[in-house]
DSSP file (Angstrom, degrees, kcal/mol; ACC not computed):
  #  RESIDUE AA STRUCTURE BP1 BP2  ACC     N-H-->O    O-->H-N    N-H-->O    O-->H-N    TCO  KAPPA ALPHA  PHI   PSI    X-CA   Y-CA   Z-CA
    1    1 A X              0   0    0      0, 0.0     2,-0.3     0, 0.0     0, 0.0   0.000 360.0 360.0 360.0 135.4    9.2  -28.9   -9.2
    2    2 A X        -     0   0    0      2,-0.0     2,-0.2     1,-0.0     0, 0.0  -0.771 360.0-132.5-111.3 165.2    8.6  -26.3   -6.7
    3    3 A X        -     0   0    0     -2,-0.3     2,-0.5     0, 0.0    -1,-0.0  -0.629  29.4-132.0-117.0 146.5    4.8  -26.0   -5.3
    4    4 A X        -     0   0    0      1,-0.2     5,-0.4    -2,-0.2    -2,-0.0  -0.863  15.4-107.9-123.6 117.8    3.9  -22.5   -5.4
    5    5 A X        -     0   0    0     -2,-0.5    -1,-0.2     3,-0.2     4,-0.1   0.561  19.1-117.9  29.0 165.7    2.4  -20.7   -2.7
    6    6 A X  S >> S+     0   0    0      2,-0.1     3,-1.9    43,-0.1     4,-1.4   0.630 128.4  44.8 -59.8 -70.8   -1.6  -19.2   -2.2
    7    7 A X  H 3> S+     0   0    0      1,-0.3     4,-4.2     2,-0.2    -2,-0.1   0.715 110.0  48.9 -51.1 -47.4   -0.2  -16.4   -2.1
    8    8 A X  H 3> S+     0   0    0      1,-0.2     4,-1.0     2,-0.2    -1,-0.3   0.838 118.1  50.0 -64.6 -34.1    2.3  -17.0   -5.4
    9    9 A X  H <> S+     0   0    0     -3,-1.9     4,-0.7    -5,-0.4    -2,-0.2   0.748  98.4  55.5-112.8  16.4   -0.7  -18.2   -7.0
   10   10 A X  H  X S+     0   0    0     -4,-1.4     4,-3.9    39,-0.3     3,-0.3   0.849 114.9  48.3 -66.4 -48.3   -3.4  -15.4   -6.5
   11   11 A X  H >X S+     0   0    0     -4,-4.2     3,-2.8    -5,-0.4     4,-0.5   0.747 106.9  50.2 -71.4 -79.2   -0.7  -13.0   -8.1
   12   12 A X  H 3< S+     0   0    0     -4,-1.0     4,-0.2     1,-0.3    -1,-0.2   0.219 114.2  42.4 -23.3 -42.0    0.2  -14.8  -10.9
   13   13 A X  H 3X S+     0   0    0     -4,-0.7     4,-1.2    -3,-0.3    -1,-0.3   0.724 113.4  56.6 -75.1 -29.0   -3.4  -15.4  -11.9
   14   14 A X  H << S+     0   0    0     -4,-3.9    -2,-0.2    -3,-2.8    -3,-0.1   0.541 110.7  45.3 -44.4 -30.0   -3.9  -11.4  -10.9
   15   15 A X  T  <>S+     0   0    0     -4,-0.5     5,-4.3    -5,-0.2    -3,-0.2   0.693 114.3  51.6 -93.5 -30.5   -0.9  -10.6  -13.5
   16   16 A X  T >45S+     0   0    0      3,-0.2     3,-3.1    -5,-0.2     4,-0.3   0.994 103.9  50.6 -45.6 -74.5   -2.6  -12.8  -15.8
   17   17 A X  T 3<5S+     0   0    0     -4,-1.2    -2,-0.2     1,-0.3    -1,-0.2   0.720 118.2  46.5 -68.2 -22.8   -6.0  -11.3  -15.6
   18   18 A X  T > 5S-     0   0    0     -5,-0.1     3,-0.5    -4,-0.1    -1,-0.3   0.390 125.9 -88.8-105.3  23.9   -4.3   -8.3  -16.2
   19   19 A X  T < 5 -     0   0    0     -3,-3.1    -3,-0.2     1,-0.2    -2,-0.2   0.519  39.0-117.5  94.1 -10.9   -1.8   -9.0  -19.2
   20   20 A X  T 3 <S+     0   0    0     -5,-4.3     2,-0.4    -4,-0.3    -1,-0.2   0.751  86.4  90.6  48.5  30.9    0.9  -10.0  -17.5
   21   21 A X  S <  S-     0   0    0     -3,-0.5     2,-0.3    -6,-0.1     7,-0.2  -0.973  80.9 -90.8-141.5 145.0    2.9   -6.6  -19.0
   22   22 A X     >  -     0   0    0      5,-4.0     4,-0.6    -2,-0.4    45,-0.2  -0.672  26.3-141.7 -63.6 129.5    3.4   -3.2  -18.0
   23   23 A X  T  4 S+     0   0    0     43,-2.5    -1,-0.1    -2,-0.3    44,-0.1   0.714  93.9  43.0 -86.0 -15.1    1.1   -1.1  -19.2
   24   24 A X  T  4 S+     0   0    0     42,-0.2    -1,-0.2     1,-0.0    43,-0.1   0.899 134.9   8.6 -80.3 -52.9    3.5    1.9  -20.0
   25   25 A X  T  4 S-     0   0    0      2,-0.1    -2,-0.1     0, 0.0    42,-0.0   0.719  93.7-114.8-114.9 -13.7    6.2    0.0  -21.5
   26   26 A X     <  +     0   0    0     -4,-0.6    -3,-0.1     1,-0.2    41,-0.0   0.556  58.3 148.8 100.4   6.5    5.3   -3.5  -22.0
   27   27 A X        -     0   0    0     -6,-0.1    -5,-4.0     2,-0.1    -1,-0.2  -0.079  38.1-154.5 -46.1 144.9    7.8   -5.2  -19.6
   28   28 A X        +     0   0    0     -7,-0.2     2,-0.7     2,-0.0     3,-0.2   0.149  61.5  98.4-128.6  36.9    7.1   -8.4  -17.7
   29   29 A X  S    S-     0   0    0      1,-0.2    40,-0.3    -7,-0.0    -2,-0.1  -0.903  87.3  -4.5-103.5 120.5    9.4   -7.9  -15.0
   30   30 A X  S    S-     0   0    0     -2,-0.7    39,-4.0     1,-0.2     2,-0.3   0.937  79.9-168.9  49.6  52.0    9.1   -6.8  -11.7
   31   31 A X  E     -A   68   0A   0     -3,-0.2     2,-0.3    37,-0.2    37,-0.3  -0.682   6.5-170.2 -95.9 114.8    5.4   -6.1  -12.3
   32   32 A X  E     -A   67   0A   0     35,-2.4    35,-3.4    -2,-0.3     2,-0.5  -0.824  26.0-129.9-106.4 145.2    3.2   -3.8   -9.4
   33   33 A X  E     -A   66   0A   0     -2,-0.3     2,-0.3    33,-0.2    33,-0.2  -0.748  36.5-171.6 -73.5 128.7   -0.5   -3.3   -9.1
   34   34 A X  E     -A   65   0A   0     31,-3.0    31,-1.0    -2,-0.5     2,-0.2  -0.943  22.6-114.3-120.0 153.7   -0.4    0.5   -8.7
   35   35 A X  E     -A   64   0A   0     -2,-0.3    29,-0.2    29,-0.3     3,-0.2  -0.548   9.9-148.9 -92.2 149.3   -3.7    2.4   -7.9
   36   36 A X  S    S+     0   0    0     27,-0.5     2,-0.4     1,-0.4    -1,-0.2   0.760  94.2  25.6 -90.4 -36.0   -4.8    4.5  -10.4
   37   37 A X  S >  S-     0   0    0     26,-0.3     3,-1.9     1,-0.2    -1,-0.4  -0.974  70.5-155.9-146.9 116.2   -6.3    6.7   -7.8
   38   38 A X  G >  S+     0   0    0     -2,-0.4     3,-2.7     1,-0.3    -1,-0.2   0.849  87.5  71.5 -85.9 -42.9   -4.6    6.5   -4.3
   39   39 A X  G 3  S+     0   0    0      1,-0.3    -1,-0.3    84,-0.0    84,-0.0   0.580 101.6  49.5 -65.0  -5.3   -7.9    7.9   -2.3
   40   40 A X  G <  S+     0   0    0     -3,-1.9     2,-1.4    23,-0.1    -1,-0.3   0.566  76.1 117.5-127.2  29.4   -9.5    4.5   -3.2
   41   41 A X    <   +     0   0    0     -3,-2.7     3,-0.1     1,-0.2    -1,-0.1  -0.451  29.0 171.9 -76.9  91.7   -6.9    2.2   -2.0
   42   42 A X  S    S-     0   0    0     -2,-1.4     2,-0.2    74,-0.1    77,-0.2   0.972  72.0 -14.7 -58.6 -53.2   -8.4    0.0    0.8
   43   43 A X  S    S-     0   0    0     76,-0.0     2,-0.2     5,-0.0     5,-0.1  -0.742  74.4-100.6-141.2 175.5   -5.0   -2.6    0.9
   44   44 A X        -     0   0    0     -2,-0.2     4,-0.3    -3,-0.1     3,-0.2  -0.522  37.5-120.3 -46.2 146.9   -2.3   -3.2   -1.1
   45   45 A X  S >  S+     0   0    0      1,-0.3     3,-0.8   -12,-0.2    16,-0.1   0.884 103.7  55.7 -38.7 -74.8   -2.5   -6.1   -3.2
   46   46 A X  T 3  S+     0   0    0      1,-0.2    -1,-0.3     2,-0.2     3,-0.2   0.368 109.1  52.1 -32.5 -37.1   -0.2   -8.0   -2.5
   47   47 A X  T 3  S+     0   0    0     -3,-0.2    -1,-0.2     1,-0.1    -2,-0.2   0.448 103.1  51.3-122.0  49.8   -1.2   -7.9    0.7
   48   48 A X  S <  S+     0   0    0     -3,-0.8     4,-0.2    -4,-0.3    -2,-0.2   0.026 104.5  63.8-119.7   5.8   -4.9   -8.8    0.4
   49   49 A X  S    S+     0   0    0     -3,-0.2   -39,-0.3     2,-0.1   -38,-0.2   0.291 102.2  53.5-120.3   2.3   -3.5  -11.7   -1.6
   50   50 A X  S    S+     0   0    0     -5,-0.1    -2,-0.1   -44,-0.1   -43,-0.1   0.676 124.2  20.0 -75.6 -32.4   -1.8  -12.8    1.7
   51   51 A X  S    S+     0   0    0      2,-0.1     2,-0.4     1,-0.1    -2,-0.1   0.675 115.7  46.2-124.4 -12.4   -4.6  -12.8    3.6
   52   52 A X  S    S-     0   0    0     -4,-0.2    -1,-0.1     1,-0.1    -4,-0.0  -0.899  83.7 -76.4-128.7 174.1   -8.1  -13.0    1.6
   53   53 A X     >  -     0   0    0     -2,-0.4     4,-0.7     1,-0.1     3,-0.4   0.162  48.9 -99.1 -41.4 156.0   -9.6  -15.0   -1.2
   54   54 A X  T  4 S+     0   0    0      1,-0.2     5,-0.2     2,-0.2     3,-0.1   0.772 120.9  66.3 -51.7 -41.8   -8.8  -14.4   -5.3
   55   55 A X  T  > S+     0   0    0      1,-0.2     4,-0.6     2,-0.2     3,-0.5   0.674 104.9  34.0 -69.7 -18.4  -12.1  -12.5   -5.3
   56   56 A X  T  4 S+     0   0    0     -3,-0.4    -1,-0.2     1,-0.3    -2,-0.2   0.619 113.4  54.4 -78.6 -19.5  -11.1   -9.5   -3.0
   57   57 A X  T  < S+     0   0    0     -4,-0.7    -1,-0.3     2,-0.1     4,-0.2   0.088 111.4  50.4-102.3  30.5   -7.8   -9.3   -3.9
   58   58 A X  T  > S+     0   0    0     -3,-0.5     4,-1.1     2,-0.1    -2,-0.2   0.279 105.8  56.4 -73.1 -52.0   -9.4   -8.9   -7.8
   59   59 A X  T  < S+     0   0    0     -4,-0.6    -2,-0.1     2,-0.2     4,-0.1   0.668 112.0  39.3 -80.1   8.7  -11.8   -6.3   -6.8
   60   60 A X  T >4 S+     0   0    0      2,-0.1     3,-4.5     1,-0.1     2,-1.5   0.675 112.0  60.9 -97.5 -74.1   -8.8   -4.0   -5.4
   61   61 A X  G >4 S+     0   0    0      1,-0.3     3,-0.6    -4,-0.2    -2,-0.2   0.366  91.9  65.3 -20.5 -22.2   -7.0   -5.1   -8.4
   62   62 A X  G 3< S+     0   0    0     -2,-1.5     2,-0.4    -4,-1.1    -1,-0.3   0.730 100.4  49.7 -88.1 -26.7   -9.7   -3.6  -10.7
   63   63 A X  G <  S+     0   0    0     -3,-4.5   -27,-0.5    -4,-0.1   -26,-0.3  -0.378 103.3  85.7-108.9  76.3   -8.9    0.0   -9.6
   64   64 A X  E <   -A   35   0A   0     -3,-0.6     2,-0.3    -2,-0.4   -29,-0.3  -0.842  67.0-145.4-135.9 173.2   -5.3   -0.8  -10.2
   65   65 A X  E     -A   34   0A   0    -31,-1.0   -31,-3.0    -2,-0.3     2,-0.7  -0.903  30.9-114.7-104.5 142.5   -2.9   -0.6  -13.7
   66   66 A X  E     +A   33   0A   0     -2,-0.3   -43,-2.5   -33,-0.2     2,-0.3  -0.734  46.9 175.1 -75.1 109.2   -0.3   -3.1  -14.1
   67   67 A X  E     -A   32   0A   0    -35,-3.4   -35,-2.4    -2,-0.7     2,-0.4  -0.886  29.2-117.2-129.1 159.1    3.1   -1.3  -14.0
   68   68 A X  E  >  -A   31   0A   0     -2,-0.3     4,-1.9   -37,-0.3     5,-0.2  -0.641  30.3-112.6 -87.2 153.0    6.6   -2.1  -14.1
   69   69 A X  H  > S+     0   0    0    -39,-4.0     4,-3.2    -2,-0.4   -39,-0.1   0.763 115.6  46.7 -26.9 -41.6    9.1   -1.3  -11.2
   70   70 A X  H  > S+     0   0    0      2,-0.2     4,-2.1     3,-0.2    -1,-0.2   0.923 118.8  39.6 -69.5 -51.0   11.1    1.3  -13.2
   71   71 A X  H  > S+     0   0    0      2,-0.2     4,-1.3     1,-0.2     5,-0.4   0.992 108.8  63.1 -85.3 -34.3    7.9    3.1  -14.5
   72   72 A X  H >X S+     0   0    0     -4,-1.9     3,-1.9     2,-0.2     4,-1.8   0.798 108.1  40.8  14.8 -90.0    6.4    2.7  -11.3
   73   73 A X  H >X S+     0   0    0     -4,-3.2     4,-1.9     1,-0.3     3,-1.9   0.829 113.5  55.4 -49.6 -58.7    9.2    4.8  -10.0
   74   74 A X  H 3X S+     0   0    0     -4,-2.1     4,-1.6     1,-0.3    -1,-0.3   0.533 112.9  42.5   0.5 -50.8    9.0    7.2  -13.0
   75   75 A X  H << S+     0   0    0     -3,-1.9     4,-0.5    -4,-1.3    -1,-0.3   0.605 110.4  52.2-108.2 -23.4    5.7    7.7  -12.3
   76   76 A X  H XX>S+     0   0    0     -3,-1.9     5,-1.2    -4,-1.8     3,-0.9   0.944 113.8  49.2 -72.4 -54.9    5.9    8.0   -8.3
   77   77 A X  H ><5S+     0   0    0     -4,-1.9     3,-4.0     1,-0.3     5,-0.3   0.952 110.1  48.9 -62.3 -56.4    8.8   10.8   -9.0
   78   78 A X  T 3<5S+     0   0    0     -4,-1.6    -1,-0.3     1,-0.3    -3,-0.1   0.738 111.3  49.1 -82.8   3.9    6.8   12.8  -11.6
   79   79 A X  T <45S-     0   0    0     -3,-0.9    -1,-0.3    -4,-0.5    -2,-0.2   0.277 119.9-117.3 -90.3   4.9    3.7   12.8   -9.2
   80   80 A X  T <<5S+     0   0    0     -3,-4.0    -3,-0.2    -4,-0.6    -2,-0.1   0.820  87.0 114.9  46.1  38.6    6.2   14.0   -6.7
   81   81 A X      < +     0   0    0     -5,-1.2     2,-0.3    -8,-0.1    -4,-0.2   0.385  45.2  97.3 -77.7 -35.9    5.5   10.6   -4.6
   82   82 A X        +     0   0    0     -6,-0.8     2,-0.3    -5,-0.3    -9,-0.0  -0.786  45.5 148.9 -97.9 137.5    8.8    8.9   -4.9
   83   83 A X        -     0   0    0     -2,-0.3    -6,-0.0     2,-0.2    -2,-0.0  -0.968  42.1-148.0-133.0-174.7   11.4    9.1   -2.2
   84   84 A X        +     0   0    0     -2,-0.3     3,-0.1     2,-0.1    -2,-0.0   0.550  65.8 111.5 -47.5 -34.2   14.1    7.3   -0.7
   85   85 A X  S    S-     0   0    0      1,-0.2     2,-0.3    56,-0.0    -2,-0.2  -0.056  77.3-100.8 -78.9 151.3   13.7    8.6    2.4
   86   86 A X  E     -B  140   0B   0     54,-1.2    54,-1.9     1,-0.0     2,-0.5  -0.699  37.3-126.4 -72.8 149.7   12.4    6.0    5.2
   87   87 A X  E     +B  139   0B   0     -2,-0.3     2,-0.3    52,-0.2    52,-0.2  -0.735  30.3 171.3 -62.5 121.8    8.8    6.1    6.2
   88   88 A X  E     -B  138   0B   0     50,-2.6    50,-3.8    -2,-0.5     2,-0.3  -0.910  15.3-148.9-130.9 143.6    7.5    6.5    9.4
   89   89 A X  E     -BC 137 101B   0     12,-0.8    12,-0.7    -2,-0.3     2,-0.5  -0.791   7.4-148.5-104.0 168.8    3.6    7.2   10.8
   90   90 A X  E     - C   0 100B   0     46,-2.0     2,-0.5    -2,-0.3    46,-0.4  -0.973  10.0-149.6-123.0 146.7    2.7    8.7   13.4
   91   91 A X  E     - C   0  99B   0      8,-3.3     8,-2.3    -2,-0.5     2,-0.4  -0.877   7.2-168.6-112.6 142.6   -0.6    7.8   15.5
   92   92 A X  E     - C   0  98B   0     42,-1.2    41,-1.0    -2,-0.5     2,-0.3  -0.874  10.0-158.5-107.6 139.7   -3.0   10.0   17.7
   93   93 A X  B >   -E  132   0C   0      4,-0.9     3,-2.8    -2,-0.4    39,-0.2  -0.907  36.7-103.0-110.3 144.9   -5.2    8.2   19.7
   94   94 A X  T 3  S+     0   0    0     37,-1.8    38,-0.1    -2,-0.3    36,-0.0   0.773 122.5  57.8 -48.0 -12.5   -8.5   10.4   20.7
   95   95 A X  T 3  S-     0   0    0      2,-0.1    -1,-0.2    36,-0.0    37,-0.0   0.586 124.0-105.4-100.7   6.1   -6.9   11.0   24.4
   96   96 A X  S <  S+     0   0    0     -3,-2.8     2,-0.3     1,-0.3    -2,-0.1   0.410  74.0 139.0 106.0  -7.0   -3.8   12.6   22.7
   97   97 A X        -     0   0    0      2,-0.0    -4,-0.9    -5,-0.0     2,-0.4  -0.449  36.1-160.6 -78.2 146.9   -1.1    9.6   23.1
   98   98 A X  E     -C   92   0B   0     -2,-0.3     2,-0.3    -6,-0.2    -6,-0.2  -0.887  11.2-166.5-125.1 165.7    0.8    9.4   20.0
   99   99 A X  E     -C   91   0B   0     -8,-2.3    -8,-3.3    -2,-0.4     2,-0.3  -0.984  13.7-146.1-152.5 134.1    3.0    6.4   18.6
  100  100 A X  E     +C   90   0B   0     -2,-0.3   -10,-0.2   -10,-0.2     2,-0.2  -0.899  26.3 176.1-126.2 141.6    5.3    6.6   16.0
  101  101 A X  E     -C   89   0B   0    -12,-0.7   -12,-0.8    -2,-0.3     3,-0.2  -0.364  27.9-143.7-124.2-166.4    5.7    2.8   13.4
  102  102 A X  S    S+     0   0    0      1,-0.6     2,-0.6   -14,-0.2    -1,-0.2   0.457  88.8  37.7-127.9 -93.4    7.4    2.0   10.6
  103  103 A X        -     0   0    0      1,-0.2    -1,-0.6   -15,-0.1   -14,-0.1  -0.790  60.0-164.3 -99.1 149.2    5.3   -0.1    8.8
  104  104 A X  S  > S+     0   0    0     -2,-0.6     4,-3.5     2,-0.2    -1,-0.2   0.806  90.4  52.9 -95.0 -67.0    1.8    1.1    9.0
  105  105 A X  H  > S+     0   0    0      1,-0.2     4,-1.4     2,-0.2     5,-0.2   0.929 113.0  47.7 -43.8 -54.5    0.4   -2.7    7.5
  106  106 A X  H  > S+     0   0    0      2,-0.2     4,-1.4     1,-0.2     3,-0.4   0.900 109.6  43.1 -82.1 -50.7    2.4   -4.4   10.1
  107  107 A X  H  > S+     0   0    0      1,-0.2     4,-1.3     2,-0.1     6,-0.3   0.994 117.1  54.8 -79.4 -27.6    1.6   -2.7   13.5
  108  108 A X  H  < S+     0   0    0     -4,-3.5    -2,-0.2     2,-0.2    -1,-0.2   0.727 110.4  39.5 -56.9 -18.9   -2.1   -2.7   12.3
  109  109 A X  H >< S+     0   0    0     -4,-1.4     3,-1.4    -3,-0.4    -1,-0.2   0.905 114.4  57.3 -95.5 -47.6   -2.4   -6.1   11.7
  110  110 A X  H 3< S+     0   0    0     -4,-1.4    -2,-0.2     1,-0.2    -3,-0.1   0.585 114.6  45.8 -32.8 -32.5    0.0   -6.8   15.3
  111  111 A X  T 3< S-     0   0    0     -4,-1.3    -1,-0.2    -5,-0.2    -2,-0.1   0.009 118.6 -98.0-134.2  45.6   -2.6   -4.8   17.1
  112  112 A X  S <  S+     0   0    0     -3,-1.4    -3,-0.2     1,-0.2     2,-0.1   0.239  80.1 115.8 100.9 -19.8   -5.6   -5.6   16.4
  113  113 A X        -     0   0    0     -6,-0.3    -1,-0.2     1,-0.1     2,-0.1  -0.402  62.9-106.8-105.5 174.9   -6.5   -2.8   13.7
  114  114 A X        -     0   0    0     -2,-0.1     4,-0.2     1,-0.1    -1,-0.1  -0.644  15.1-156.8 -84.1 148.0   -7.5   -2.3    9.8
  115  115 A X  S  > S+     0   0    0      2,-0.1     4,-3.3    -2,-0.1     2,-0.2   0.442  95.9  58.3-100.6  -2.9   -4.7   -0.8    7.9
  116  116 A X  T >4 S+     0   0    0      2,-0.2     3,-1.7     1,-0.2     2,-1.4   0.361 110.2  43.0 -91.5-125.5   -7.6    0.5    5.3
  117  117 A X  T 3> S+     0   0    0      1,-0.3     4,-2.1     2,-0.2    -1,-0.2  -0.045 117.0  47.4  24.0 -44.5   -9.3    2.4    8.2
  118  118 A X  H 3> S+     0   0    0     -2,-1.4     4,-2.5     2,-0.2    -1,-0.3   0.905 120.0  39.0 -88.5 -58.5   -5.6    3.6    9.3
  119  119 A X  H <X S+     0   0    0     -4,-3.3     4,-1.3    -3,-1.7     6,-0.2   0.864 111.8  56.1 -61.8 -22.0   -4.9    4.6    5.7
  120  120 A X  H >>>S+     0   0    0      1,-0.2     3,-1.2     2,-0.2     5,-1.0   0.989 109.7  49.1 -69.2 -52.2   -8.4    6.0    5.2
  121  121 A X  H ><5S+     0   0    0     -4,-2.1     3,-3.4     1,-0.3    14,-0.2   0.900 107.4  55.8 -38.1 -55.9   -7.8    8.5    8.5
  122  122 A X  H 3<5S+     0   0    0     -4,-2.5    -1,-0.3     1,-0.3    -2,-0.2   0.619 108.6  40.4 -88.6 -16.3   -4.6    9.6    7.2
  123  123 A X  H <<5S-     0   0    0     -4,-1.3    -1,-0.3    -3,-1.2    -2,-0.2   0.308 119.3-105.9 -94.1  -1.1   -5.7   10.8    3.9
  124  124 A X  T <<5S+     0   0    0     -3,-3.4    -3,-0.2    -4,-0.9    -2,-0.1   0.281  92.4 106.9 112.4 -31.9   -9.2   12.5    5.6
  125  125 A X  S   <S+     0   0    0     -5,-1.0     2,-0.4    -6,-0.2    -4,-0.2   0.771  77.9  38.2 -80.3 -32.0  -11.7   10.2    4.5
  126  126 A X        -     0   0    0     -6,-0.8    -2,-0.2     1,-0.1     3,-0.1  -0.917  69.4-149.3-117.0 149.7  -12.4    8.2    7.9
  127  127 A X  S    S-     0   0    0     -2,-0.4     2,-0.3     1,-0.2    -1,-0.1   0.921  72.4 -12.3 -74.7 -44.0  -12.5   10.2   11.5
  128  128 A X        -     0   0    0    -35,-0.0     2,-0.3     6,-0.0     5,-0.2  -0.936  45.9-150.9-157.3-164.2  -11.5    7.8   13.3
  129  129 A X  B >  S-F  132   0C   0      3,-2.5     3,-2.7    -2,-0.3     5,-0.1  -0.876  84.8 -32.8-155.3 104.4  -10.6    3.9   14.0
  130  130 A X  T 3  S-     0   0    0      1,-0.3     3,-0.1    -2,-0.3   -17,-0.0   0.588 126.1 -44.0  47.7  26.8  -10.9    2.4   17.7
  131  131 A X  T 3  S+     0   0    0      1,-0.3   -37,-1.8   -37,-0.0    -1,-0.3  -0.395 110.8 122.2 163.5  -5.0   -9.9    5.6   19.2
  132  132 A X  B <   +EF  93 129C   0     -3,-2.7    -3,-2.5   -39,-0.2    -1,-0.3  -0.450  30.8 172.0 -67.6 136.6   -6.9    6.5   16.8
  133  133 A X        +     0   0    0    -41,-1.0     2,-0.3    -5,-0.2    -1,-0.2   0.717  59.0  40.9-108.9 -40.8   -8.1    9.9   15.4
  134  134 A X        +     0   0    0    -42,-0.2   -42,-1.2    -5,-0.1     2,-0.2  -0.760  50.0 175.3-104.3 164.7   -4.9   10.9   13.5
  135  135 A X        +     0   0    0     -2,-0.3     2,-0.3   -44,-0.2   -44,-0.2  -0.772  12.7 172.2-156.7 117.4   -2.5    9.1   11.4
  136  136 A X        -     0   0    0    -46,-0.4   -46,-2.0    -2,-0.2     2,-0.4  -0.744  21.8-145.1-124.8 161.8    0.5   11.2    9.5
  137  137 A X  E     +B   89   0B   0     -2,-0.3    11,-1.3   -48,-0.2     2,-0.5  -0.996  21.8 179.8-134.7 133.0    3.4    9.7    7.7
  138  138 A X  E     -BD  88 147B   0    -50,-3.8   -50,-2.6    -2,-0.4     2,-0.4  -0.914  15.8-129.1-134.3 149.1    6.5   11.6    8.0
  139  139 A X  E     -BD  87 146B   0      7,-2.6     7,-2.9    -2,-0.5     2,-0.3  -0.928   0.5-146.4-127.6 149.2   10.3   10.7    6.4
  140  140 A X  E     +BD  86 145B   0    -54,-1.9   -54,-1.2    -2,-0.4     2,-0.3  -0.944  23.7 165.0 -96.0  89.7   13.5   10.5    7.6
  141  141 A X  E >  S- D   0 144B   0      3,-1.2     3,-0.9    -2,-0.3   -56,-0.0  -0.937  82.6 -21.6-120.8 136.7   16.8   11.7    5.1
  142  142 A X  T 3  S-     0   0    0     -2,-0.3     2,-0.7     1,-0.3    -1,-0.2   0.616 130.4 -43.9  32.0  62.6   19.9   12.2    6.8
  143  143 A X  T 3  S+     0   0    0     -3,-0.2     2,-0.3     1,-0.1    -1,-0.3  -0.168 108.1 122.2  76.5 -25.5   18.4   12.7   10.4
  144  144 A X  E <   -D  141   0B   0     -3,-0.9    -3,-1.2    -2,-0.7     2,-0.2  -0.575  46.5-160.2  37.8  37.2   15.7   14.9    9.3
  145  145 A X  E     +D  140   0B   0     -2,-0.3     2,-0.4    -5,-0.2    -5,-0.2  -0.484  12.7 177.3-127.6 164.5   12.3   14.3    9.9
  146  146 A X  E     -D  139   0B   0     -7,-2.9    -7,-2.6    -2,-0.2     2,-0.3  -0.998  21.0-137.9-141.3 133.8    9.8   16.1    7.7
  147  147 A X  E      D  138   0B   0     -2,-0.4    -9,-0.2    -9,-0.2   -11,-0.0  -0.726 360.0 360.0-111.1 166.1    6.1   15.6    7.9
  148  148 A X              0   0    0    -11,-1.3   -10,-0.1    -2,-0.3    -1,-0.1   0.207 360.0 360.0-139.7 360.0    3.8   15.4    4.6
């Protein structure tokens, strides 16, 4: 019998508390918390159910639906959300040095900063974070780069 994570069993009880199904089609496969409304997404779930208690990673979880991968995607493409493309940020710091990541989650946590602060900047809602003032996310298709 394999022993199953924290992590494996904050989601499990999370998919529970939420039906364990997709809410569009009724699937129980390959099931994501999706925000109903992106402007009030502090963390991902999933990884606030790495790193805090079952009660924080509930109270993101409350402005979420349970969706499956497929409509996920379905639902990212008709919001014009979904691509392919990689992601990239870019960061301003207030003195005008910029730094381009990958993952967003991952160099915030590597250096010291909140990645809800980083994401709050980048949509408008915070000014700034430890001097970073901007944060843009730009893709890469077939050499490309396009900012959004």
């Amino acid at each position: 019998m394999t022993q199953l994570s924290q992590y494996q069993k904050r989601m499990d009880k999370l998919r529970k508390a939420f039906g364990n199904k997709c809410v569009h089609c009724g699937a129980t496969d390959q099931l994501h918390f999706d925000h109903i409304n992106p402007a009030t997404k502090v963390a991902a779930v999933g990884e606030l159910a790495t790193r805090n208690g079952f009660k924080r990673c509930y109270e993101e979880a409350l402005k979420c639906q349970l969706i499956c991968k497929p409509c996920h995607i379905r639902k990212s493409k008709d919001n014009g959300d979904y691509t392919t493309s990689a992601k990239y940020h870019v960061i301003t710091w207030k003195d005008g040095r910029t730094e381009i990541v990958y993952s967003l989650d991952t160099w915030a946590r590597e250096n010291g900063y909140h990645d809800g602060h980083l994401r709050a900047i980048r949509r408008g809602d915070r000014k700034s974070h430890k001097g970073i003032v901007k944060v843009e996310t730009i893709f890469t298709s077939s050499n490309t780069w396009a900012s959004t």
